[in-house]
N, C-alpha and C positions, 0 to 999 in steps of 0.2 A: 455385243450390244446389250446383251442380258445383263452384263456384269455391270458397266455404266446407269442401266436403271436400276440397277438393287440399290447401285452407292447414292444415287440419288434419294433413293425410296429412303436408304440409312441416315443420313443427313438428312433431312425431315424432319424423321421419328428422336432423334437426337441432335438437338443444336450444340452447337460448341459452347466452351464455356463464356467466352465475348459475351453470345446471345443470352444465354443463360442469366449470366451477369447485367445484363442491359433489362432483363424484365424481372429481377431482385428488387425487392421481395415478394411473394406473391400467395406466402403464407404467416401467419406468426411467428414470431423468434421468441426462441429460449436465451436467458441470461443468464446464464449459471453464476451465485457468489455462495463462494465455500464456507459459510459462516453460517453461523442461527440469525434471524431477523435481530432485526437492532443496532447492530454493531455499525464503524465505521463504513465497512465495504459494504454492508447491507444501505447506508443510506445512501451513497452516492451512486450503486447500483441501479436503485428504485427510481433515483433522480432520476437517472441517464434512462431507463428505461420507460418511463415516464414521459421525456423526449423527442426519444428517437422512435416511438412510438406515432407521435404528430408528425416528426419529418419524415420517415419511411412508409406511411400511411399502412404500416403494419402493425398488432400488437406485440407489443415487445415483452414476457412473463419473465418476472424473477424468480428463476428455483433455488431457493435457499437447499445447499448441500453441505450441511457443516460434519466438521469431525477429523481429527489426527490435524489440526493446526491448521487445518483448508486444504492438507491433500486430497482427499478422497474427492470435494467436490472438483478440485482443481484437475484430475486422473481425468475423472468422470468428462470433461469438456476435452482433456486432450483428445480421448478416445475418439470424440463425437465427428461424426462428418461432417468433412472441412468445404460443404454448403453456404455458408453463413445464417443457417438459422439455428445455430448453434454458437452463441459466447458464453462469454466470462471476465466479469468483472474482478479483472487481479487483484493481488496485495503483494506487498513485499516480500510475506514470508513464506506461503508456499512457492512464489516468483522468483525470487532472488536468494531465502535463506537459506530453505530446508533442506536446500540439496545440498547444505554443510553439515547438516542437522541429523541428517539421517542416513542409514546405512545404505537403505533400497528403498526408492522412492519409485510409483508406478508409471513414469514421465520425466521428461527434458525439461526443465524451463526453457531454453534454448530451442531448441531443435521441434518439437512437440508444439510449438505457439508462430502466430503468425500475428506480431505486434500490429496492433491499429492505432492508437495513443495514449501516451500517458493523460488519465483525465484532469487529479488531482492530485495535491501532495497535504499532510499536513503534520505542522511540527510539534515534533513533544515539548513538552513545557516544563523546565527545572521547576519545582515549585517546595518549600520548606516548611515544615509546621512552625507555625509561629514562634517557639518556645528556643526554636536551634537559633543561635548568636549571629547569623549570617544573611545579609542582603545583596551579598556577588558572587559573580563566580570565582573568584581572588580571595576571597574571605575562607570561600568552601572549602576551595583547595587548600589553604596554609592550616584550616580547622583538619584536615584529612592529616595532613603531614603532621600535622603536634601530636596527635591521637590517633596515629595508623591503625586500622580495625575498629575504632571506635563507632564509624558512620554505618548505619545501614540503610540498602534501599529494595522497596520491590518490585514485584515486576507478576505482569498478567501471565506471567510462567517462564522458564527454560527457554531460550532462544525465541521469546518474544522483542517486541521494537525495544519495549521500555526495558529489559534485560540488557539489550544489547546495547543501546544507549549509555548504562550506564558503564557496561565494558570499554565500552571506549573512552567515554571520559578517565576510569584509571588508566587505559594502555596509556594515554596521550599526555595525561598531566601528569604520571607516577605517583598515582596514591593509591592507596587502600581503603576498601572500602566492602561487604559486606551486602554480598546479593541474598535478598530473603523472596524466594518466587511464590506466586499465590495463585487461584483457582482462577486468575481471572484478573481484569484490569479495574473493575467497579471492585470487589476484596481489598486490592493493593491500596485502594486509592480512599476507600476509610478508614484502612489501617495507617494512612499519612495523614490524615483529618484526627484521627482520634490521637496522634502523638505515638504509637506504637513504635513508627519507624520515622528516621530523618525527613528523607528528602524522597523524592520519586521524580520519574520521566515520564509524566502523562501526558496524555493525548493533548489535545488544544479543545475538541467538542468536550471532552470530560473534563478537563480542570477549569474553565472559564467560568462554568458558575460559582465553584467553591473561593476561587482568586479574588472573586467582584464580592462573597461574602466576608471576604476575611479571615475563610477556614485557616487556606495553605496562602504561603506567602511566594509568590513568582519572584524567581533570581534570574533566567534566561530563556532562552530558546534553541534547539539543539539545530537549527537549520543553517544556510550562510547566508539569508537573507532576513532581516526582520518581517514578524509575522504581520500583515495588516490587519490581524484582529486585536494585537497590541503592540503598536509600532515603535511605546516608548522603554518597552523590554528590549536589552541587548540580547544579542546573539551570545554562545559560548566561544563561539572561534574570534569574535571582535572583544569578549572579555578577555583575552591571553591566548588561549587554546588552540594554535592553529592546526587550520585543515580538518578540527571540528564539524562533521556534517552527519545528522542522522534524520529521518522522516518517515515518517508513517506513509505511503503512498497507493495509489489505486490506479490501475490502467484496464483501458478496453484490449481482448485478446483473443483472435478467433484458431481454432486449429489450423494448425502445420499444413498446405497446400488450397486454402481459402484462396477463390483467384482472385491475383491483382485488382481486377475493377471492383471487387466487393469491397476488398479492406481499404481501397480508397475512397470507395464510397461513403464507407460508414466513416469513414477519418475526416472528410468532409461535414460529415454532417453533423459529427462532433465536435469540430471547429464553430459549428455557426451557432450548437447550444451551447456552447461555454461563452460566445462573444454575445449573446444575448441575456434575459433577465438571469436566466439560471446560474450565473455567474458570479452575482450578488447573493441570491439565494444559499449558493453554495459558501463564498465569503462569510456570510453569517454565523455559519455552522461551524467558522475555525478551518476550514477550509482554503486549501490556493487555487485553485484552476490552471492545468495548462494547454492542453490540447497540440504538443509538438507531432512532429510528422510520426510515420512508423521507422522510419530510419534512425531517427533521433531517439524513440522506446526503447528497439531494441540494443544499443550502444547502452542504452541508459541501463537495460536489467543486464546486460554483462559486466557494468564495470559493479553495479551493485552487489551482483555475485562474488565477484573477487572481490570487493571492500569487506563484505560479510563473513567470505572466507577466512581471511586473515585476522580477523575481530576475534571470529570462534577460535580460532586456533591458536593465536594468543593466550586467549582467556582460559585455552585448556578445556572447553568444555565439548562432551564425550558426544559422538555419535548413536543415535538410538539404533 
């Protein structure tokens, strides 16, 4: 009889995690984005956080933990108890890259994450200084093949998006072409304005104002859909290039045994801020919205992995 009232007494003092989950949240959430403020993942973060803040009648904080490419903040969130008041606004490339990238990374992307949705995607933008002879991607490519080496492009570093966008463009059309990597995506991206280098794969938030001034000239978009921040840019896989696909991306991710009803919860409620204003909000910014299930995430950062895998290794380039 004793033992029957203790497990009772125990069950009390400890609900299961159903219950648990049924009275989520009931404190503040951390948001961890492995980046300094500013950047990509830093805005859509702040969005979402911002949000899901009003729907979960929680505050939602974003700790910005930048450093080693978004490892460390991205370790820092796998680590974290898998509660839900603990995420992280992914990126591709501590998600998907770096674990091609590098020799010993402190976490799984895989295994270590418990996918809640992809939020948003956004596409790099071919874009050419004025002065290069070329307004397609047709033109680019036979300017690459008359002049092999001749073309250079940069890139916000070593196995960044815009680096690796541009690796793929040679694997896939056979050309050559001259990666020059820089401290950073705002560097690369005046050294393309000032005529230093050819061409570059910038973001869509970063090349739209210089595009509308006339700095850099837009040749395409590296996604397989056109961008509807400019819809009358071709794609590079519908200019010739097929199977052409690269993006800059960001998804909600909470650690590895987060329960069921949590990350549905919040995948829920993520669906309803992306079909609301925030949606256009985020469209504005160069931005796509998607808000697919967690099922549909995680398929998504595995086949990214192995796309990425085989990009790097292509390209030859060396594990840190």
């Amino acid at each position: 009889m004793n033992k029957i009232n203790n497990l009772v007494i125990f069950l009390a003092l400890f609900p299961t995690a159903a219950q648990a989950a049924d009275a989520y949240p009931s404190r503040p959430i951390r948001m961890i984005v492995a980046y300094p403020p500013g950047g990509g993942t830093d805005q859509v973060g702040r969005v979402m956080a911002e949000q899901l803040t009003q729907t979960l009648g929680q505050q939602v904080v974003v700790d910005n933990r930048g450093g080693a490419t978004g490892n460390i903040g991205t370790e820092l969130a796998a680590r974290a108890a898998p509660d839900g008041y603990t995420l992280l606004m992914g990126n591709v490339a501590p998600n998907a890259v770096n674990v091609s990238l590098f020799k010993k990374l402190g976490f799984d992307p895989v295994k270590d994450f418990a996918p809640v949705s992809l939020v948003a995607i956004t596409p790099n933008i071919l874009v050419a200084h004025p002065s290069l002879p070329v307004k397609t991607v047709k033109e680019l490519i036979a300017l690459a093949k008359a002049k092999p080496g001749a073309l250079n492009f940069p890139s916000a570093g070593v196995g960044s998006s815009s680096h690796l966008a541009g690796e793929l463009l040679k694997s896939l059309a056979g050309i050559s072409m001259v990666h020059i990597p820089f401290k950073g995506g705002g560097p690369a991206l005046v050294a393309t304005i000032s005529g230093e280098v050819q061409i570059m794969f910038a973001t869509m938030p970063a090349a739209m104002p210089h595009v509308k001034s006339g700095k850099v000239r837009p040749v395409a978009v590296t996604t397989t859909k056109r961008s509807q921040a400019m819809p009358d840019l071709p794609t590079i896989a519908e200019s010739g290039v097929k199977g052409y696909d690269a993006a800059t991306w960001y998804g909600l991710l909470a650690p590895a045994g987060t329960a069921k009803a949590i990350v549905d919860r919040l995948h829920v409620d993520t669906v309803k801020i992306l079909a609301g204003p925030t949606r256009q909000r985020l469209e504005v910014q160069g931005f796509e919205p998607d808000g697919g299930t967690p099922a549909a995430f995680a398929a998504y950062i595995k086949a990214e992995i192995t796309k990425w895998a085989k990009v790097i290794r292509d390209a030859g380039i060396p594990a840190e």
